[in-house]
C-alpha positions as CSV (number, residue, x, y, z in Angstrom):
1,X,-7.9,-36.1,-6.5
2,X,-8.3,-32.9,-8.7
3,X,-10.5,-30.4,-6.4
4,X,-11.5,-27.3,-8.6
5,X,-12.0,-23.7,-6.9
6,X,-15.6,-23.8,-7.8
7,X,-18.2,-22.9,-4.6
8,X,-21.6,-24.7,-5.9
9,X,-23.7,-22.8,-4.0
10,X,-22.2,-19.8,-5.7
11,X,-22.5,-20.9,-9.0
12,X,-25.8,-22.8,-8.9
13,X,-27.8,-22.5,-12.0
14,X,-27.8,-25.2,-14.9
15,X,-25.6,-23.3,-17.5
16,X,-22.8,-23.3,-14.9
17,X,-23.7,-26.5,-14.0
18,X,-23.4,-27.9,-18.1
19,X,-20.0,-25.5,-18.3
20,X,-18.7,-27.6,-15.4
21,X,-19.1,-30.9,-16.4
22,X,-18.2,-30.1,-19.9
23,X,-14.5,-29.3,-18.2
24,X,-14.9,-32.4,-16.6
25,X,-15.7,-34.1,-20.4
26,X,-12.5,-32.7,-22.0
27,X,-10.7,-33.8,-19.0
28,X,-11.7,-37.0,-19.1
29,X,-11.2,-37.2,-22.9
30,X,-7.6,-36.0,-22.1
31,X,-6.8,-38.5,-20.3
32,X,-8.0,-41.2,-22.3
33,X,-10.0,-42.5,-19.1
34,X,-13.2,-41.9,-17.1
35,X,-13.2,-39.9,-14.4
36,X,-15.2,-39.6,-11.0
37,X,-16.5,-36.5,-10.4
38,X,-18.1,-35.3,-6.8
39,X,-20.1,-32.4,-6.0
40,X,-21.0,-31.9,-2.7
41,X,-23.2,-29.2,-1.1
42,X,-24.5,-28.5,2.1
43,X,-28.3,-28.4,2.2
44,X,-31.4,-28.2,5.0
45,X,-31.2,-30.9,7.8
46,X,-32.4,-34.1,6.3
47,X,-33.1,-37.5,8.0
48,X,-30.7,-39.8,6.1
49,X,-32.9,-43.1,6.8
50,X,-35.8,-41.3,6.0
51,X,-33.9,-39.9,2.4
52,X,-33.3,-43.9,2.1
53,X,-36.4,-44.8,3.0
54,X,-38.0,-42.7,-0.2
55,X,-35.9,-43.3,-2.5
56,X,-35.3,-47.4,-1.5
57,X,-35.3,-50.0,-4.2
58,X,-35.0,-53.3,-3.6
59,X,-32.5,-53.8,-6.8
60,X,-30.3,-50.8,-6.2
61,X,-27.2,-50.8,-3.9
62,X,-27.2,-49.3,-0.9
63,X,-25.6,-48.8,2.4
64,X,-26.6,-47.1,5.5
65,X,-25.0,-46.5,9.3
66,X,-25.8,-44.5,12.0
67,X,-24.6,-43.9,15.6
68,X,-26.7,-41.6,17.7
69,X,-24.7,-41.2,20.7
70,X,-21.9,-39.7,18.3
71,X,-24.4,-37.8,16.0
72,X,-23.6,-38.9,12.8
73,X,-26.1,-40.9,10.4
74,X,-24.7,-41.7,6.5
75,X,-26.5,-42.8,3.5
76,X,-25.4,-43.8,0.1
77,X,-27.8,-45.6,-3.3
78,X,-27.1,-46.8,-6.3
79,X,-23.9,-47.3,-7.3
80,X,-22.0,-45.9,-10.0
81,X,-18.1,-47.6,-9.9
82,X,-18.1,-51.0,-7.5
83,X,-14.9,-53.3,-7.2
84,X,-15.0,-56.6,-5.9
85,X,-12.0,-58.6,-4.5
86,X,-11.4,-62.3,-2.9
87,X,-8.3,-64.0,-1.5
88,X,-5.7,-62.9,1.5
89,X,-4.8,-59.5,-0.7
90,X,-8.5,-58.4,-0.6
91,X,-7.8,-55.5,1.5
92,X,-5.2,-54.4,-0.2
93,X,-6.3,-54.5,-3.7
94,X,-9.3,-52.3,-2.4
95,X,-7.2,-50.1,-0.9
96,X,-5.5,-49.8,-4.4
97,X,-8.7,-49.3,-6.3
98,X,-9.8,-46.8,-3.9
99,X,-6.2,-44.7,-4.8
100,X,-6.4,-45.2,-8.3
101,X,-9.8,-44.1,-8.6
102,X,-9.1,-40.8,-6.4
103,X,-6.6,-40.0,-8.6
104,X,-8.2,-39.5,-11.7
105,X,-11.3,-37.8,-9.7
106,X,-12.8,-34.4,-9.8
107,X,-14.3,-33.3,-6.7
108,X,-16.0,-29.5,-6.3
109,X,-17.6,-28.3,-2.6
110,X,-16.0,-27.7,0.8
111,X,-14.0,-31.2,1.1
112,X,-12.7,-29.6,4.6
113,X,-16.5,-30.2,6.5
114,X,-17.3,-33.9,7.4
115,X,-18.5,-36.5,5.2
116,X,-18.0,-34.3,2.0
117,X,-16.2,-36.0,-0.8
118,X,-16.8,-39.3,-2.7
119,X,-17.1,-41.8,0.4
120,X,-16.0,-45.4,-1.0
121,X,-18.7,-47.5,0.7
122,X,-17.1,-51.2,2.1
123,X,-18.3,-54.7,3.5
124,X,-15.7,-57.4,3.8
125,X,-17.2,-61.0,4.5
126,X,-15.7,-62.7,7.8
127,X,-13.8,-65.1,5.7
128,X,-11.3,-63.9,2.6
129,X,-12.7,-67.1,0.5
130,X,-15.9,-66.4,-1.6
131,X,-18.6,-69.6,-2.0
132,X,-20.7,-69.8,-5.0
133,X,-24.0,-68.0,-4.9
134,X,-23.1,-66.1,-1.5
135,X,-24.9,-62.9,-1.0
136,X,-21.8,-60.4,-1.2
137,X,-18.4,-61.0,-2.1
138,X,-15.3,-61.5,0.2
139,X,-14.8,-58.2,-0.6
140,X,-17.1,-55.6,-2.2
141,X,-16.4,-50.9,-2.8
142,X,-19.1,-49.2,-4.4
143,X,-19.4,-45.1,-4.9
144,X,-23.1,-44.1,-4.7
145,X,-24.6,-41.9,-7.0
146,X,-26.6,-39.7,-3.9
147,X,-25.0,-39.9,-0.9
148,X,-26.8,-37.9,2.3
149,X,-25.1,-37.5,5.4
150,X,-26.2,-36.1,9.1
151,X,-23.3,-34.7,11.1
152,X,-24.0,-32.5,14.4
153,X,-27.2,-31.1,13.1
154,X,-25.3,-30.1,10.0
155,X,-26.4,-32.1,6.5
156,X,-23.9,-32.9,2.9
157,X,-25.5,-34.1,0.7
158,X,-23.4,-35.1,-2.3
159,X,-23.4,-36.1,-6.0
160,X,-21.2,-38.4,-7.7
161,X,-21.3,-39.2,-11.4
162,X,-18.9,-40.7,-13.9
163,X,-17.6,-38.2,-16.6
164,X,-16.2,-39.7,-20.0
165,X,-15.5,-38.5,-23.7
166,X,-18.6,-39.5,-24.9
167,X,-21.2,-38.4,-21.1
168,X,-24.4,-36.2,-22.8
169,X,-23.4,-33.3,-20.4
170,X,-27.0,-31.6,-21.1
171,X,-28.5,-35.1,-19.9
172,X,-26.2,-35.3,-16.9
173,X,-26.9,-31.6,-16.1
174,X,-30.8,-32.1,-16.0
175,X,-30.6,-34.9,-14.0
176,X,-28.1,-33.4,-11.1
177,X,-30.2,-30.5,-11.2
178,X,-33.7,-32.2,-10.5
179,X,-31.5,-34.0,-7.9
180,X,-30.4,-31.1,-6.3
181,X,-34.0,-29.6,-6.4
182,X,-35.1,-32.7,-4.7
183,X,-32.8,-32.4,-1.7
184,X,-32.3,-28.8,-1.2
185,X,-36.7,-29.1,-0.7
186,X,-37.0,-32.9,0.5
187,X,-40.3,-34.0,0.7
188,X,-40.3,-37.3,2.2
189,X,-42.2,-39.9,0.2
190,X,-44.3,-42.3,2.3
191,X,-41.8,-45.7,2.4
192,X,-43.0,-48.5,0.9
193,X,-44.3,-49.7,4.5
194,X,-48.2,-49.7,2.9
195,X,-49.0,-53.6,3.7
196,X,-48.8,-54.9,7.2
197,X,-45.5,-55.6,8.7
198,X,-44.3,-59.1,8.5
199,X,-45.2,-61.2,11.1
200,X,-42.6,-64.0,12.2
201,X,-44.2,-67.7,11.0
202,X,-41.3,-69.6,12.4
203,X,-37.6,-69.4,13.6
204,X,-35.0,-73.0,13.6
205,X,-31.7,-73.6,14.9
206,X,-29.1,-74.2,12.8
207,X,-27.9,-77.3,13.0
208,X,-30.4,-77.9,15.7
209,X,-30.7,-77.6,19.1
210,X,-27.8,-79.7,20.7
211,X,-25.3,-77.8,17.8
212,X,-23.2,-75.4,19.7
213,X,-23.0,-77.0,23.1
214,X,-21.7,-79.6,21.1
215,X,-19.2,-77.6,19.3
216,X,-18.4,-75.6,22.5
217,X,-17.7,-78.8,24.3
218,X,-15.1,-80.1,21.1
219,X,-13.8,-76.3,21.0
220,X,-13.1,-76.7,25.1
221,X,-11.2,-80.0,24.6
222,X,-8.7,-78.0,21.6
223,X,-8.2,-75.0,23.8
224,X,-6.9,-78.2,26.9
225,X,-4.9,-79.6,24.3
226,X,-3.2,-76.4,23.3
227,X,-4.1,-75.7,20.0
228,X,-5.3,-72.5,20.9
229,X,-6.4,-70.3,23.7
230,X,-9.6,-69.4,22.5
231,X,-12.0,-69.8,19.1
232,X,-15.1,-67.4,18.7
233,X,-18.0,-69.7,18.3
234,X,-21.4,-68.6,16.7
235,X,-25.0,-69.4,16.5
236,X,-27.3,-68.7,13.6
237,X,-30.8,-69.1,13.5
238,X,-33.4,-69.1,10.8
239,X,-36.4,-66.9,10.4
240,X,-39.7,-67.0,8.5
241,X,-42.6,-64.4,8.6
242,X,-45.8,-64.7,6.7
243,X,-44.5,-61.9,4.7
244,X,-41.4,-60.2,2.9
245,X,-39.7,-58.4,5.7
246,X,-38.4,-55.0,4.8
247,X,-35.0,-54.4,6.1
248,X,-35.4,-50.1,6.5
249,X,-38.6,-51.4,8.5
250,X,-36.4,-53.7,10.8
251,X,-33.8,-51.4,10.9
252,X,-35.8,-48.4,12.6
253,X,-37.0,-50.6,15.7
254,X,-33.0,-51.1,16.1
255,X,-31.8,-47.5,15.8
256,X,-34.0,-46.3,18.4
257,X,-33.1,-49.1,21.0
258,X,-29.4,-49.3,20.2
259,X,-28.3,-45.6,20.2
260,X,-24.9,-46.6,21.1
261,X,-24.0,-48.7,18.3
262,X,-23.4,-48.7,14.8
263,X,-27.5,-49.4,13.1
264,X,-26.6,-50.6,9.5
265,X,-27.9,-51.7,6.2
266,X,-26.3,-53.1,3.5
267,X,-27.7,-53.9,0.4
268,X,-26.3,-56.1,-2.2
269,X,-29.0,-54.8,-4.9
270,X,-30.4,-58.1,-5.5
271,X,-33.1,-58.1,-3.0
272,X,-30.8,-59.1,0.0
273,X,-29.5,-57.0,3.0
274,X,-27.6,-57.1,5.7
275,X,-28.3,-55.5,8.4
276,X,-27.9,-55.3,12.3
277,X,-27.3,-53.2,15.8
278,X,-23.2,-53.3,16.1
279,X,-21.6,-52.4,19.3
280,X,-18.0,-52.9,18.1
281,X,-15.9,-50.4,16.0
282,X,-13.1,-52.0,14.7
283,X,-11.2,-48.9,14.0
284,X,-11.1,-45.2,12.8
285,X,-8.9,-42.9,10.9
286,X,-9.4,-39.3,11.3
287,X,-6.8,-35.9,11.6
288,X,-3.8,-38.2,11.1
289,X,-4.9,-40.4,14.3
290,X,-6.4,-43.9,14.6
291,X,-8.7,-45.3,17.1
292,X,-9.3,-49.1,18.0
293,X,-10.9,-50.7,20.9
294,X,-11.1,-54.1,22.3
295,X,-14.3,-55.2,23.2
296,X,-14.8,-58.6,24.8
297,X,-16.3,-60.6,28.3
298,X,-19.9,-60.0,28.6
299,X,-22.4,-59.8,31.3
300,X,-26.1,-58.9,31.3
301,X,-27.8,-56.0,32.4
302,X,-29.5,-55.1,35.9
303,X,-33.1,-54.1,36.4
304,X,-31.5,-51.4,38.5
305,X,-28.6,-49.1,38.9
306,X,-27.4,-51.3,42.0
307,X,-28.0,-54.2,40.0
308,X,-26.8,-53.1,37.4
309,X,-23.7,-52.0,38.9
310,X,-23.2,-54.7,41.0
311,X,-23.4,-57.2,37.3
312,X,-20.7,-54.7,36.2
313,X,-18.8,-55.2,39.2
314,X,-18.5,-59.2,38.9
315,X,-17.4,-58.9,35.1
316,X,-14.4,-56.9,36.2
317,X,-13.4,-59.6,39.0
318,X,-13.9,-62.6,36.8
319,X,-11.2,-64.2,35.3
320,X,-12.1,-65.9,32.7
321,X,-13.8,-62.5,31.1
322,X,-10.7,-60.5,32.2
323,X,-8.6,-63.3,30.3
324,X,-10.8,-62.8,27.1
325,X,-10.9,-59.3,27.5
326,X,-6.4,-59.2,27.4
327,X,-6.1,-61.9,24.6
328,X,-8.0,-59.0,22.0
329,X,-6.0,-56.0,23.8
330,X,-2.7,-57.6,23.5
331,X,-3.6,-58.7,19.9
332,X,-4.7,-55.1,18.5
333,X,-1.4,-54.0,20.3
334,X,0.9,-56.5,18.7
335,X,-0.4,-56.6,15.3
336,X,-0.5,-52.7,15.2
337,X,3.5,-52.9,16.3
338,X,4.0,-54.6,12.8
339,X,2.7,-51.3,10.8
340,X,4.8,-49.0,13.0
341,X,2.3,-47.9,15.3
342,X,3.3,-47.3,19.1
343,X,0.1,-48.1,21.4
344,X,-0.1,-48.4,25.4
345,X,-3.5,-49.3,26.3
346,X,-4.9,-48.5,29.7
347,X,-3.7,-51.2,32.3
348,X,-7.7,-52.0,33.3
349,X,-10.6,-52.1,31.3
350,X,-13.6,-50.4,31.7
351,X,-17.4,-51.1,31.2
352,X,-19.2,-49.8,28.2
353,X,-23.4,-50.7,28.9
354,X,-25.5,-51.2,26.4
355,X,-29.1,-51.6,26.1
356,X,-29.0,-55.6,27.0
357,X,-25.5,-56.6,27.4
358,X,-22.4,-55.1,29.1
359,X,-18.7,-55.4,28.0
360,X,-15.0,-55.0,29.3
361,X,-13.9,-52.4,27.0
362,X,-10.5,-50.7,26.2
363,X,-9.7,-47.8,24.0
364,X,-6.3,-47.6,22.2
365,X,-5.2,-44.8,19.8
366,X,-2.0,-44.0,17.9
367,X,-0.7,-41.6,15.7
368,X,-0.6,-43.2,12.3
369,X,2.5,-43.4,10.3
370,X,2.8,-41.8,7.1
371,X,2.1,-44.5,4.0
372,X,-0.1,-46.3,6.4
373,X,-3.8,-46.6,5.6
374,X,-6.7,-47.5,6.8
375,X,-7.6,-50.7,4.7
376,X,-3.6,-51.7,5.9
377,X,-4.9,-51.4,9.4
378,X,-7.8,-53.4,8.9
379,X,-6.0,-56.0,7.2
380,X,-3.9,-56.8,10.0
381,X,-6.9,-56.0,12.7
382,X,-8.9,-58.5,10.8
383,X,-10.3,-61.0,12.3
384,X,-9.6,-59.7,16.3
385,X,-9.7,-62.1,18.7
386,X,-12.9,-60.9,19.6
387,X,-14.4,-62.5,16.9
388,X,-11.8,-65.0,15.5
389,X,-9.7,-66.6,18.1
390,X,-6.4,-66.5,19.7
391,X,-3.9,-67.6,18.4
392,X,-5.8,-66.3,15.1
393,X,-4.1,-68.9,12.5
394,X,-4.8,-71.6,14.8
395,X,-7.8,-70.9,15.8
396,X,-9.6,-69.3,12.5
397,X,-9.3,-72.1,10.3
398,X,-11.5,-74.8,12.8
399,X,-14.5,-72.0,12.9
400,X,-16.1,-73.8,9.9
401,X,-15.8,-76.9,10.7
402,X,-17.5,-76.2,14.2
403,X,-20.0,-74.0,12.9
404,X,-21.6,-76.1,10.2
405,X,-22.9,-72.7,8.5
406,X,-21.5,-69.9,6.2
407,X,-20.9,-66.6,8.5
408,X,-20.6,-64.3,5.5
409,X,-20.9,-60.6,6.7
410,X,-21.7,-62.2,10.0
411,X,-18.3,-60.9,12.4
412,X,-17.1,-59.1,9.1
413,X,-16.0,-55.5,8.2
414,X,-18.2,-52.9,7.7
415,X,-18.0,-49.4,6.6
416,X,-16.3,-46.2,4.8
417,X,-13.4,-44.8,3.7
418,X,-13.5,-41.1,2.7
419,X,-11.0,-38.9,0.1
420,X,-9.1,-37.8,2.6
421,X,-7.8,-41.0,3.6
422,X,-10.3,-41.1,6.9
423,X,-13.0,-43.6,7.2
424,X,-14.9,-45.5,9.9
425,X,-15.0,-49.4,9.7
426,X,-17.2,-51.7,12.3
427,X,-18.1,-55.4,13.1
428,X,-21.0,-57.0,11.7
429,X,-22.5,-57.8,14.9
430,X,-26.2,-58.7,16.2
431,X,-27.2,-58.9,12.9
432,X,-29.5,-60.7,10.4
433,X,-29.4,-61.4,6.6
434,X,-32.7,-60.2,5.2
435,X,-34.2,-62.2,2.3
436,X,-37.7,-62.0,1.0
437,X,-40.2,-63.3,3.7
438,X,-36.9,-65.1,5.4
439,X,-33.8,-63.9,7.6
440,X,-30.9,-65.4,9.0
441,X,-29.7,-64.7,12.4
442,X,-26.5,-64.2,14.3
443,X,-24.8,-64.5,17.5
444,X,-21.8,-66.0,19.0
445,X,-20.0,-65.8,22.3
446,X,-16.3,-66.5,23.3
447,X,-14.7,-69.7,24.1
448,X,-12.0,-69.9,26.6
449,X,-10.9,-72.5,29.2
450,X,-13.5,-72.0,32.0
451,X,-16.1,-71.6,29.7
452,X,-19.2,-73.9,29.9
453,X,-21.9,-74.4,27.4
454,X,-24.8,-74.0,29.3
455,X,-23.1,-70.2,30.3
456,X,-22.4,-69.8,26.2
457,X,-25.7,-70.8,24.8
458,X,-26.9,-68.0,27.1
459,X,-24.8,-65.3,26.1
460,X,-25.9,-66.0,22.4
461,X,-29.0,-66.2,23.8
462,X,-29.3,-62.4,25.3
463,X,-27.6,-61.3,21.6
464,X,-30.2,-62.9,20.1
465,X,-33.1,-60.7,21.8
466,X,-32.1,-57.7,20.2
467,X,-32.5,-58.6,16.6
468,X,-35.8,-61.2,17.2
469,X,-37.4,-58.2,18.9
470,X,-37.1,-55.7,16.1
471,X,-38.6,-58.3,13.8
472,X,-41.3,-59.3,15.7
473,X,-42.0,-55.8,16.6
């Protein structure tokens, strides 16, 4: 990426605005190719959600993730490059995309501060096989054209246009300019919340009722056989309100419950979102370093801190959860060992709480090896044992026959990668696909030897709350 020595907020006026991008024509016509071009400038705190809720159209891209407890919240709409990709090579050939469209970019602003930069905006489907119709692809990048971001009090917001031979660069310059009027003074239009919110008319099983005990009770008698050691099993349940559900609406019940995890939207642009309350990062690249964790064997929350503690206590003696919990750790270890990467995880796990559940967790960082990146990482991460099974190529391949239902983004890969190289990418996890007046819910739970269904259908069970209480609320 080509990063000019120009300061926008030093030269911020329209005729230097029009002189740059008409260096960023000629370069483009030089090269006989278009060329990216990102502006990014730091402006007055802004609310990223609320930015998205203002500008929010239902046929426009977008995607959206916050995590309070770390202090970041990031925004990007519209889209002005996207790259779509299928098959086992669908990481990869984003990853490549991603590179070839940094290097023929032009970026201006102080690319050293957090989220500045084109951010390449990412949602990976649980499966690498596409089916016709499906809401998103296997494997879906898009660039927004405004991209807002929230990082320790301090607010980027950025630009990013396409620049070729023939761009009007007096027609570009007008409209980056009302758009930078707009956010350096945001005045935050009332969302499209006028009408009442949607009521839920109705909500199904899946397959029915008897489904997943079922499928628990086939999955148990593979894992006795030894064809694996455990399968990740899921639930999905379908919603129907006496009106069209708006997924920003949804999503602000879930931010303020869930400040720990990762709140997200993503929007396909064709009226259908995904979007959910994640408590599991898959990984994250940053200074040269990456960061993974394991995060699996579940227990619920007390009504008090003795309670609570003692529930905490009991998920570190029991075995079977302890045995879950090691299967993901010594997986993220061994598949990291075939990039390069040297990891020794903390002999015990810990306990990270949330606001209805509480997990066995393990953090595990390593230095990362130069020519790796982060779409590598993810491709051998993907799918953990933590949502997959163990071993994965045994296990993996049954899901869909036990299931009965397309997961899609359901247990997928969420998130961004930046120009720098760094990036964040999470689990699509207690989430719901949003669809006019209807939504599709998801939960599963772990299956090991000692599991029983009845102790299964209720850990999907206490997923489920969280999601079925922002909509009804």
């Amino acid at each position: 990426m080509t990063i000019l020595p120009l300061d926008p907020a030093a030269n911020l006026n329209p005729a230097a605005l029009r002189d740059f991008l008409s260096q960023c024509r000629a370069a483009a016509a030089a090269a006989g190719r278009a060329r990216l071009v990102s502006i990014s400038l730091a402006v007055e705190a802004l609310d990223p959600l609320a930015v998205l809720e203002s500008i929010f159209e239902a046929t426009e891209r977008h995607f959206y993730v916050e995590r309070p407890a770390e202090r970041f919240a990031l925004a990007g709409a519209e889209a002005v490059l996207s790259f779509t990709a299928a098959g086992p090579g669908r990481f990869e050939a984003c990853q490549r995309w991603i590179d070839e469209t940094l290097e023929h970019a032009i970026a201006v602003g102080n690319l050293a501060a957090p989220f500045t930069g084109p951010h390449f905006f990412a949602a990976f489907t649980f499966l690498d096989a596409g089916e016709p119709g499906a809401p998103f692809a296997p494997a879906s990048v898009f660039v927004p054209r405004w991209q807002v971001a929230l990082h320790d009090g301090r607010t980027v917001a950025v630009a990013n246009l396409v620049v070729d031979a023939a761009t009007e660069v007096d027609v570009l310059a007008e409209k980056v300019w009302r758009a930078h009027a707009k956010f350096g003074a945001f005045a935050y239009a009332a969302p499209d919340f006028t009408e009442p919110a949607a009521r839920p008319a109705a909500i199904r099983e899946v397959g029915g009722a008897g489904h997943f005990p079922a499928a628990v009770r086939r999955a148990l008698a593979r894992i006795e056989s030894g064809a694996y050691h455990k399968i990740v099993l899921a639930r999905a349940k379908d919603l129907s309100a006496d009106g069209r559900l708006h997924p920003l609406r949804v999503l602000n019940g879930l931010r303020q419950r869930f400040s720990d995890c990762y709140a997200f939207s993503v929007a396909n642009g064709r009226g259908q979102s995904f979007i959910g309350a994640s408590p599991e990062r898959l990984l994250r690249v940053q200074d040269g370093e990456l960061l993974t964790e394991a995060l699996a064997g579940s227990i619920r929350r007390g009504a008090t801190a003795s309670e609570d503690a003692a529930f905490g206590s009991e998920l570190q003696r029991d075995e079977k959860e302890q045995r879950e919990h090691r299967l993901v750790v010594d997986s993220i270890v061994r598949r990291l060992a075939t990039l390069g990467l040297a990891v020794r995880p903390p002999a015990k796990a810990g306990i990270r709480r949330y606001a209805n559940v509480q997990h066995l967790h393990t953090e595990v960082r390593a230095a990362l090896p130069a020519g790796v990146r982060l779409l590598d990482i993810a491709a051998r991460l993907h799918p953990t044992p933590a949502v997959g099974g163990s071993p994965r190529e045994a296990a993996v391949p049954e899901i869909a026959g036990l299931e009965k239902f397309s997961r899609g983004l359901y247990a997928g890969v969420l998130g961004w990668i930046d120009a720098r190289g760094g990036g964040e990418l999470f689990v699509g996890l207690r989430s719901a696909l949003i669809d006019g007046a209807g939504a599709r819910l998801y939960a599963g739970a772990g299956i090991v030897r000692g599991s029983t269904p009845e102790k299964e259908l209720a850990e999907t069970e206490l997923k489920f709350r969280a999601m079925q209480e922002a909509l009804q609320a």
